[in-house]
Structures are given as C-alpha cells and as structure tokens.
C-alpha positions in Angstrom: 98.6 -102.5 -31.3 95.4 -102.7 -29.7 91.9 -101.2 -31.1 91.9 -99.2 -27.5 95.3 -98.1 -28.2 95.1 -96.5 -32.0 91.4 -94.8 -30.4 93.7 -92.9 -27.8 96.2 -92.2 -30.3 93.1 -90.8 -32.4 91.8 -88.9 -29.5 95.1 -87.5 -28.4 95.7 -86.1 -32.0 92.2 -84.6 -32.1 92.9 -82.8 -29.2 96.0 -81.2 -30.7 94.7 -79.7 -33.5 91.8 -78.3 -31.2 93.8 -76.8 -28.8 94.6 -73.6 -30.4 91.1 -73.2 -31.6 89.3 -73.5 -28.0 90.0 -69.7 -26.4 87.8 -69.8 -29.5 85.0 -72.2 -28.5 84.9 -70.4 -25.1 84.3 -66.6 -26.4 81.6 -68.2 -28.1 80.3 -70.1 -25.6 80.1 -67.0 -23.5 78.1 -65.5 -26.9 75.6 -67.9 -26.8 74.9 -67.9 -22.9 75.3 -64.1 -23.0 72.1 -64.1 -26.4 70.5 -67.1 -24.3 69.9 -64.9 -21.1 69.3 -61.7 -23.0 66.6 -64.1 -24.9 65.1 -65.4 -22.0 66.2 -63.0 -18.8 66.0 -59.8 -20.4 62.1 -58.6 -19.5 62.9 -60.0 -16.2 61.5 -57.3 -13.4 62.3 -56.8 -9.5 59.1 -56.9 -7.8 59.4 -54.7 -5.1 58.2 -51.0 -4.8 61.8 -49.0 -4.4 62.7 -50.7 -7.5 59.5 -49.8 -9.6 60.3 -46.4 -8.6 63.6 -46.5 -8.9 63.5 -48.1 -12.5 60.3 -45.6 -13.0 58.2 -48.2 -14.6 55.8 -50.0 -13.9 55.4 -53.9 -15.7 51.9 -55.2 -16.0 51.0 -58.1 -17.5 46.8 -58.2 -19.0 44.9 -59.6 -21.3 43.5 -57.9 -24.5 40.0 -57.9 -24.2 36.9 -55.6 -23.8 36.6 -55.5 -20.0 40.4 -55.1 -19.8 43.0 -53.3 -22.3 42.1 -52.6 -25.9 42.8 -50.5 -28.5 40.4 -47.2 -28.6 39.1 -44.7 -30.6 41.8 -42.3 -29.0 44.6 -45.0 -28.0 44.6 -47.9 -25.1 41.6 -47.9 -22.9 39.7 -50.6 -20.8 39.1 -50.9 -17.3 42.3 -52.9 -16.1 44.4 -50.1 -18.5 42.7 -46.9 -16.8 42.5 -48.2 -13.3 46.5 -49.7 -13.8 47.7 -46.5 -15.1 46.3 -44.4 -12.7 48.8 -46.4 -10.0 51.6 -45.4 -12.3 50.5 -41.7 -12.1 50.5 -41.7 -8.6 53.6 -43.9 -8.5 55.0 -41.1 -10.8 56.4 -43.8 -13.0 55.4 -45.4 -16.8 52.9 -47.7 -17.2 54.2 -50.8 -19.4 51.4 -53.3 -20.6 52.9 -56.8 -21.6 49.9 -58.6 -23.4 49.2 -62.6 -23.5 46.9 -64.3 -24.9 45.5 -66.1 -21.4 45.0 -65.9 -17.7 47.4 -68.7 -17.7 49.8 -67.1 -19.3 49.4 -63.8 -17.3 50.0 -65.7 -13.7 53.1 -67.3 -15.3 54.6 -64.2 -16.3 54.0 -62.6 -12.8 55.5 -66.3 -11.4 58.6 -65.7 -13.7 59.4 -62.3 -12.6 57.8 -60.8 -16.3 55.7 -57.9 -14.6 55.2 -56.7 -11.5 51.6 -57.0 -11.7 49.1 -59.0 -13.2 45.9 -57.1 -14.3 43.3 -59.0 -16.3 39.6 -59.1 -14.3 41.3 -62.0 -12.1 39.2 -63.6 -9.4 40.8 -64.6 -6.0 40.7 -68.2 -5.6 42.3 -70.3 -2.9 44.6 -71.8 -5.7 45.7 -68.5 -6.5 46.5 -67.2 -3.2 48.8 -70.3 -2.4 51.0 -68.7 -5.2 50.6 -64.7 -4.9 49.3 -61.9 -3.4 46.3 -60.3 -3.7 45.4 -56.4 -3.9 42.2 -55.0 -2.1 39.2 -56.3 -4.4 37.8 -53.7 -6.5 35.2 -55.5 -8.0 32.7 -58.3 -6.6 31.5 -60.8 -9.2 29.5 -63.9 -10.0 30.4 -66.3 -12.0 28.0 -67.6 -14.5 26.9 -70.3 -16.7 26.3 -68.9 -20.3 24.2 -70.9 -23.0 22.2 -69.5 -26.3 18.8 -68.6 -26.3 16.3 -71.9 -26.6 19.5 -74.1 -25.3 19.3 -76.3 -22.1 17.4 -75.1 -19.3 19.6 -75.2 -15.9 17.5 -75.2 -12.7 20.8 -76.8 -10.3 24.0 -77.6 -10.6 23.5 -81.2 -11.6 21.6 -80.2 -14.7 24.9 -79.3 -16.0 26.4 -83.3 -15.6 24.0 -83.4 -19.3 25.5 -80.2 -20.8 28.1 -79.2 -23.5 30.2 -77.1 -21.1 33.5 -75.7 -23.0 35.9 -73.4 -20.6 39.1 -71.3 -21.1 41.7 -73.7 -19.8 43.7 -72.8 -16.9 40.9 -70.4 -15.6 39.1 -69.8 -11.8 36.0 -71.5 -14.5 37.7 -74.4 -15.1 38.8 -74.6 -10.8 35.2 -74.0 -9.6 34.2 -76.6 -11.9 36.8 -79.6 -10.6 35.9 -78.3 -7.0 31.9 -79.0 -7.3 33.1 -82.4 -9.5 35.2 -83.4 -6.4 32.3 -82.4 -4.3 30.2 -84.2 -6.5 32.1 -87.4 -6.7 32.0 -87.3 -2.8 28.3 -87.4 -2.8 28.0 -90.2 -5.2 25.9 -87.7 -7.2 26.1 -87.4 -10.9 29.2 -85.2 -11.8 29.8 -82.5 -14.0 31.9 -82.9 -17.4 33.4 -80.5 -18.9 36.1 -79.7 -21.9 39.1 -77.3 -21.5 39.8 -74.8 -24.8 42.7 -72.2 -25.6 40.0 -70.2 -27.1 39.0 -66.7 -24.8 36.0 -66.2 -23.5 34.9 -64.0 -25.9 35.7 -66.3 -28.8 33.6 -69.1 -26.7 30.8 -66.7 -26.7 31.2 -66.6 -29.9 30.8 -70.5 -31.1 28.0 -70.3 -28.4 26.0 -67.8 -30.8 26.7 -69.7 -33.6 25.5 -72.7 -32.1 28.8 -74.6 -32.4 28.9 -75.2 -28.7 26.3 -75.3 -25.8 28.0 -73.5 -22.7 30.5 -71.5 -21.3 31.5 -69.9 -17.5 31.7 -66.1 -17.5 32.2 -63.5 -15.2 29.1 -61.3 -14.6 30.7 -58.2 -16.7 32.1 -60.1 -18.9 28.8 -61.1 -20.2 27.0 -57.5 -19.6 29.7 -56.4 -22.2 29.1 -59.4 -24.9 25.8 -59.6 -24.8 24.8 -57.2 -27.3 27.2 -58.1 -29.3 25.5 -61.6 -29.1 21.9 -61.3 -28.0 21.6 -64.8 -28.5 23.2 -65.4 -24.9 22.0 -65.5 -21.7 22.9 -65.9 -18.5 21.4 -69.8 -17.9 22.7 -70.5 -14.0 24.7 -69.2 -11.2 27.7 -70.9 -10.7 29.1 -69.1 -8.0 28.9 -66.7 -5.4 29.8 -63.3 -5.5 33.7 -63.9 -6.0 36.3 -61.3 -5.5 38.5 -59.4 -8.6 42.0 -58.1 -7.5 45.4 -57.3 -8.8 47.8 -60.3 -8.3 52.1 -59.5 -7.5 54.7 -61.4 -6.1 54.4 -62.6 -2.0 57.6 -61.2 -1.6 56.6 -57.6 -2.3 55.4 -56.6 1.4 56.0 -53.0 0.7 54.2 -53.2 -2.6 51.5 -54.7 -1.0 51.2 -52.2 1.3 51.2 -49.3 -0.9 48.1 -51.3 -2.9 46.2 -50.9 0.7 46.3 -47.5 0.9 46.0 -46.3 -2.5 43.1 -48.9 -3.6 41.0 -47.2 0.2 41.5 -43.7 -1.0 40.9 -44.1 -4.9 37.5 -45.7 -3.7 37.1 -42.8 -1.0 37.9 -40.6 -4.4 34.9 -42.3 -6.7 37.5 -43.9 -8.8 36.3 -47.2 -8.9 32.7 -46.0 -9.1 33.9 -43.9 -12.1 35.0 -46.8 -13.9 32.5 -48.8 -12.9 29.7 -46.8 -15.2 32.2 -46.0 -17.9 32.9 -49.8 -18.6 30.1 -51.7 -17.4 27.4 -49.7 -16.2 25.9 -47.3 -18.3 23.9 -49.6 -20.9 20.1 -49.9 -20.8 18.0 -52.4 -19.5 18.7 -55.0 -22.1 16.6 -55.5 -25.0 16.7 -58.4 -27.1 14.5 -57.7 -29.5 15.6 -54.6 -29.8 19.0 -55.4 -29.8 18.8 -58.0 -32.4 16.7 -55.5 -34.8 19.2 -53.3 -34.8 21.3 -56.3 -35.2 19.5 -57.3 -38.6 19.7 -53.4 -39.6 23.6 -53.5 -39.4 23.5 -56.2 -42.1 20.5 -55.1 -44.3 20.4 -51.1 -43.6 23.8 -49.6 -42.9 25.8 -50.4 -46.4 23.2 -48.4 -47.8 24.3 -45.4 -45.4 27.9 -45.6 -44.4 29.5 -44.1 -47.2 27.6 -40.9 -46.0 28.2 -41.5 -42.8 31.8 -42.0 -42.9 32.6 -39.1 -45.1 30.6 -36.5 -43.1 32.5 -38.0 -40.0 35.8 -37.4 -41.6 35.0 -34.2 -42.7 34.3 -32.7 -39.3 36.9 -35.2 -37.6 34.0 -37.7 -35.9 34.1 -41.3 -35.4 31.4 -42.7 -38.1 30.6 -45.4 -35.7 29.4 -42.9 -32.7 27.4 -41.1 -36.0 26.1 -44.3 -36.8 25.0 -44.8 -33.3 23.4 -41.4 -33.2 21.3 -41.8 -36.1 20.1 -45.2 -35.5 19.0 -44.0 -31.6 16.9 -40.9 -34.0 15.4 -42.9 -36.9 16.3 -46.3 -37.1 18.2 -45.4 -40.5 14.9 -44.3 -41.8 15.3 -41.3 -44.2 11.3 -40.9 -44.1 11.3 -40.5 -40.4 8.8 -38.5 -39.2 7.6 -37.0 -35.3 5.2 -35.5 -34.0 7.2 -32.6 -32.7 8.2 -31.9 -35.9 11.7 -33.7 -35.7 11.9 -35.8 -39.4 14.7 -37.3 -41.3 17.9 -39.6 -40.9 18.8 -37.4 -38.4 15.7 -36.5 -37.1 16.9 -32.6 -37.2 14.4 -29.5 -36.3 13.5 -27.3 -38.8 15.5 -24.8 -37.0 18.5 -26.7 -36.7 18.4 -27.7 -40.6 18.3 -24.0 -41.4 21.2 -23.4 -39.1 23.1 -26.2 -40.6 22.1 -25.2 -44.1 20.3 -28.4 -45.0 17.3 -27.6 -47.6 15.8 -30.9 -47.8 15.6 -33.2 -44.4 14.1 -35.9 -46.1 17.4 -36.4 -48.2 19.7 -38.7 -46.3 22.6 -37.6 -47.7 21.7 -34.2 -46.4 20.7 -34.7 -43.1 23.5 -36.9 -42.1 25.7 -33.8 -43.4 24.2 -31.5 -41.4 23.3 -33.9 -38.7 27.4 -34.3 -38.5 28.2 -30.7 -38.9 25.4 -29.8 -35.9 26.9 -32.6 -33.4 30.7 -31.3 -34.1 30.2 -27.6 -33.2 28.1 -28.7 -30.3 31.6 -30.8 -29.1 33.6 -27.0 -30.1 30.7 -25.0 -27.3 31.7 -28.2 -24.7 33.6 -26.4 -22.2 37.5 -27.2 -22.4 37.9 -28.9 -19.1 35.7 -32.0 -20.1 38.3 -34.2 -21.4 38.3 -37.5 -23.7 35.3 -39.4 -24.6 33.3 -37.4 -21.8 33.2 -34.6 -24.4 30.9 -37.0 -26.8 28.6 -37.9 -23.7 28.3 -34.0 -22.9 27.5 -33.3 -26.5 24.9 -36.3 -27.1 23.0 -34.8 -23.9 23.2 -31.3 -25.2 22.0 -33.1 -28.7 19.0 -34.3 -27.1 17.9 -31.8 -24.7 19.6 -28.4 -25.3 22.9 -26.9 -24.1 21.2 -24.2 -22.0 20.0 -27.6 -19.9 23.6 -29.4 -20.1 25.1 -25.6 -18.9 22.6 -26.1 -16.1 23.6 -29.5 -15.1 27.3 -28.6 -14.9 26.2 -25.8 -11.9 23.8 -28.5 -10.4 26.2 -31.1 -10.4 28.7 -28.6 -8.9 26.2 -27.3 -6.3 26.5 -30.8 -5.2 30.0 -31.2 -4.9 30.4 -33.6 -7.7 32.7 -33.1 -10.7 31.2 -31.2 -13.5 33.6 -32.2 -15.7 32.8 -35.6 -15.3 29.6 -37.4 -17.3 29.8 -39.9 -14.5 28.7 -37.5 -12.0 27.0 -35.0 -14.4 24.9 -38.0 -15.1 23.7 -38.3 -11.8 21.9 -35.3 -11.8 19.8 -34.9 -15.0 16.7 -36.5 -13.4 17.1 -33.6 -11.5 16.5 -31.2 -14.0 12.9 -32.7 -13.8 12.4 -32.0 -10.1 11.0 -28.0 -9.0 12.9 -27.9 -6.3 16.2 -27.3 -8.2 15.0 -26.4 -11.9 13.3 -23.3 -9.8 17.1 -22.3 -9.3 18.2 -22.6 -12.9 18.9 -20.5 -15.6 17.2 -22.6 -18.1 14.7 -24.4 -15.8 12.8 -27.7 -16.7 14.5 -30.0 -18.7 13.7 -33.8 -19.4 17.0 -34.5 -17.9 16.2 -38.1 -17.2 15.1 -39.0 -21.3 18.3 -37.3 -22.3 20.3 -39.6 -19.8 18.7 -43.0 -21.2 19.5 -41.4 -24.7 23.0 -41.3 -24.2 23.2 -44.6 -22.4 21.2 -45.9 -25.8 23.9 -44.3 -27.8 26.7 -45.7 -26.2 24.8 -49.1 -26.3 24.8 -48.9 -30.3 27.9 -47.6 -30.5 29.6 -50.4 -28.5 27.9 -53.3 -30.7 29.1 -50.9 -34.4 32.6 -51.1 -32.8 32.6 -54.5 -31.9 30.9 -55.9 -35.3 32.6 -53.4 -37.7 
C-alpha cells in the first residue's frame, strides 16, 4: 500500500469524524463574520442628507484641540463644535462628535464612511479636493512658519533648506512643503528638508518652546491661540497665501452639498461666523510678550501663594477660580499691597464702597479681598439680565466690574438702538467706545462711561484666563 494511499485513507477518516461537527463550524463561522462586521462596520454612516435626517444624527469627525472641540468650563465648546452643532439644530437632528487624534485620521474616517463630516480647521488643498467635497470656506488663513524667540531668522523660502522644520504628518503643512521642494528641485535651487511627526501641532509648539526643536507650520489661528500660552513663539515667515478652511463630506452627497450652500450664505448674512470669529480667536489684546511672560513667571512664583483662597471663595459662590484668578491678576498683579490713585487698593483692587458692601474690614488682607472680591463679581452675574446666556454672562459681568452696571444697562439699549443683539457680548462689545462719544451718551440714562477701557479689560481678562486654563 502506497504512502499516497494510507494519506487518503487518513484524510477520508478525518473527514468522518468531522462531519457531524461542521453545521457547527458554520454557525460559528457566521459568529465571527457577524462580531467582525459589527467590529469594523458598525459606525459605518450613509452620507447623504435624507438619511442624516432620517437617522436624526448627525456624525462628525474633529480633532480635540483649542481652535476646534474641547472640553469647557460648562461642557464641549470650540469653534468647529459650536459652528457644527448649530447645522444639527437647524437640521433638527443630534450632533455626534467622533474624535482622532490627526487630520489624517479625520479624512480617513470621512473616506471610510465614519462620519458624515469632517470638521477640524481643514484647509482646501488640491489633494484634498481630488478626494472630497468642500463646504463654502468660512475662514481665510495663512499658513505660517513658527520658530522660538532668538531662533533662525527667515527672510525667503530658501532660508528654510538650513532649518529644523518638524510637521504633523499627513497635513496641508507637510503638502505645501513637498510642492515648493518639487518646485525647488525644478529650479536647481537649494530645497527644503523637512521631518514628518505624529505629534499635533500644539505638542510641536510645545518642543519649540522648550527648545527641543527649531520649527513648525501653523495655521494663523492656530498660533494666535498658543501663543500665550508660549510667548516664546513667533511667527518667523509666511509660508502661504491666504488658504481656505471648509468642512470636508463625501462627493457623492450632492444634496448635502447643497444644503451646506445655503445654510453657510445665511449663517454669514446672520453674523454667525463673525460671532465666532471674536469668541475664539479674536478678542485677545495686542500681544504682549513681556507682559505675557511676566504674568507667566507670576503663575509659577505668585499664584501657590493665592489659590487656595482663590479656589475656595470660587466654590463658595459657584465661580471658576481660574476666571477669579484672571480677574485679580488684570487688578493687582497678585499684589495684596496694591494701591491707586483713585482709591482702588488690595488683591482685588475693591472701592471703599464696595468693601463695605461686601463686608470686607481690611482690603489690604488678601484673604479678605479675594472673599469679597468673589462674593461682589457673583451677585453682579445674579443682576445680569436672564436672556444673556453661557459664558456671555461672565463677559457682561467683567464689564459691569470695571465700569458700572448703570453703564452695561446702557449699552444693552445702545446696542439695541442699533439693531444688534443685546444679549450678545459680541455685539454689545461693539458699542462700548460709544459710551465715550456725546452724541449717544447725551441719550443715556447713565451717560459717559469709559466704555472703550472696560472693553480692553475684559479682552485682558479673557487673555489671562485662557493661558490659567491652558497651564493649570
């Protein structure tokens, strides 16, 4: 008997004992293709617009990050997240935010069929467009070359062939880059090098600071948002243009696309877009770096001394210690002994007045006046009128802090007299310097006001506030 005989014997047998067992191996077959497409099918989404509405949610893939989606003081927040879920308001459907780490990993999702849009600050390139569609812009940017204080000097582009460049990999950065190398290499000019990273921006800016790298590429917001929290940047060379920011979806979704057209032309008609705009990006100060890195060094070698106060007089009259933090820095600089001419002294820099109100007996004592500092701010947010909403409620209440709510009363009817939204500190903003001008204060209960300090005093606020929540 041959060796090929006694193996089909062997195989023959083997089959016998398996037969009764394989209705067996096919149920769980089935289980394991059923787990493998729940596993990796599951979050799949149909991209057009009758099913968003039909399903009544809305997928959209982002990145975490401060000029995008992040966790606030009051839940999720950032300008992708607001500007994203008001679509799904108007849609009438939920807003669900799938977060990855990268760009990269955002356009693969939407390529995959993981979200029906992709949301995180992306710029239009002609890559890009190849492989999706593109929503109206809503913002114009540049994109920038970002290096530490006292690093290289760039004057032109070829200055950059001799610098440390480190990108995010897989970004509009690192394509911009291999179209001037390309261009470069055509010219038989010297050509730029540079090194891909997983890291995010943010963390580059980071290593930047910390002089662990020379450059990055940024986005023009992107860097108006870091840089206080690393005044050692700066903004080094243009790179680009101004470059276009847009919502990316699937080709196929025609009526989607659509939709986007109209809605993006009347939520720019409405002031949307401009709304968001100065909540996000535009409402810090000219920057400062000395300034900003004093205050800086004061984090470090003044605050530990005060935030045990300051946190439990915020918690006592429900406050975030941060925005108190912010408050008392923009009044004294954390100086107990501060002293004004106008009589203003103290941690909090409270009026003799006030303290009595408050029932603080010694406004030298810091302990004191950040108490009553704390108490005087929180029943100033109670007298805001109840149809300011959200954070807008601290921004009415830091301008009624620095010049009065008689004044802040008066700009609500100014700003209304102008058909703007008095409910709104964007546009409520907009007419403080008026408060300066005869030819409305005339018309007011209250009359002059220095409406224009109190609007860089909020601005200066929320500039200290932003760097305590993004150090602390």
């Amino acid at each position: 008997m041959t060796h090929e005989h006694h193996r089909r014997e062997h195989a023959k047998e083997l089959r016998a004992k398996l037969r009764p067992y394989l209705p067996y191996f096919i149920i769980a077959a089935l289980v394991l293709w059923g787990v493998l497409d729940l596993l990796l099918f599951h979050d799949r989404v149909d991209p057009s617009l009758q099913a968003i509405e039909d399903s009544g949610t809305l997928v959209i893939a982002t990145v975490p990050g401060p000029t995008t989606y992040y966790e606030g003081r009051e839940g999720p927040t950032g300008y992708e997240y607001e500007l994203t879920k008001a679509l799904a308001n108007d849609l009438g459907v939920e807003a669900e935010y799938r977060l990855f780490s990268s760009v990269p990993d955002v356009l693969l999702a939407l390529k995959e069929g993981r979200a029906h849009i992709a949301a995180a600050g992306l710029t239009v390139t002609p890559a890009r467009e190849a492989l999706y569609a593109f929503s109206p812009s809503y913002q114009s940017v540049k994109e920038i070359v970002v290096c530490r204080r006292g690093g290289p000097r760039l004057k032109k582009l070829t200055d950059l062939a001799d610098t440390e460049l480190v990108v995010p990999a897989g970004t509009s950065y690192a394509e911009r880059l291999a179209e001037l190398r390309e261009k470069s290499l055509a010219e038989k000019a010297e050509f730029i090098t540079w090194r891909e990273s997983n890291e995010t921006t943010e963390a580059l800016f980071a290593q930047i600071a910390d002089d662990e790298i020379g450059c990055t590429v940024a986005d023009t917001p992107i860097f108006k948002v870091n840089r206080r929290l690393y005044p050692e940047l700066r903004a080094a060379l243009d790179l680009t243009p101004q470059r276009e920011i847009a919502w990316a979806y699937a080709k196929e979704a025609v009526v989607l696309g659509a939709y986007l057209e109209e809605w993006f032309a009347k939520k720019k008609k409405a002031g949307l877009i401009e709304r968001l705009d100065h909540r996000f990006f535009d409402y810090f100060p000219e920057f400062d770096y000395v300034d900003i890195s004093r205050f800086r060094r004061d984090i470090e070698e003044k605050l530990p001394d005060y935030r045990g106060d300051l946190e439990d007089a915020a918690d006592r009259y429900g406050l975030p210690w941060h925005l108190l933090a912010a408050i008392s820095y923009q009044e004294s600089r954390w100086n107990p002994s501060a002293r004004s001419p106008t009589g203003v002294r103290g941690f909090m820099m409270l009026t003799l007045a006030t303290a009595e109100e408050v029932g603080v007996e010694d406004r030298l004592d810091p302990e004191e006046s950040i108490e009553g500092g704390a108490k005087y701010f929180a029943e100033l947010i109670d007298r805001i009128p109840e149809d300011v909403k959200g954070t807008d409620r601290y921004w009415f209440a830091l301008a009624a802090y620095n010049m009065g709510m008689g004044h802040l009363y008066d700009a609500r009817l100014l700003a209304e007299r102008r058909g703007l939204n008095k409910s709104s500190w964007t546009d409520l903003r907009e007419v403080l310097p008026l408060l300066m001008d005869p030819k409305y204060y005339k018309s007011l209960r209250h009359g002059y006001a220095r409406g224009r300090e109190a609007q860089r005093y909020v601005s200066q606020v929320r500039s200290y506030l932003h760097i305590l929540e993004g150090v602390i």
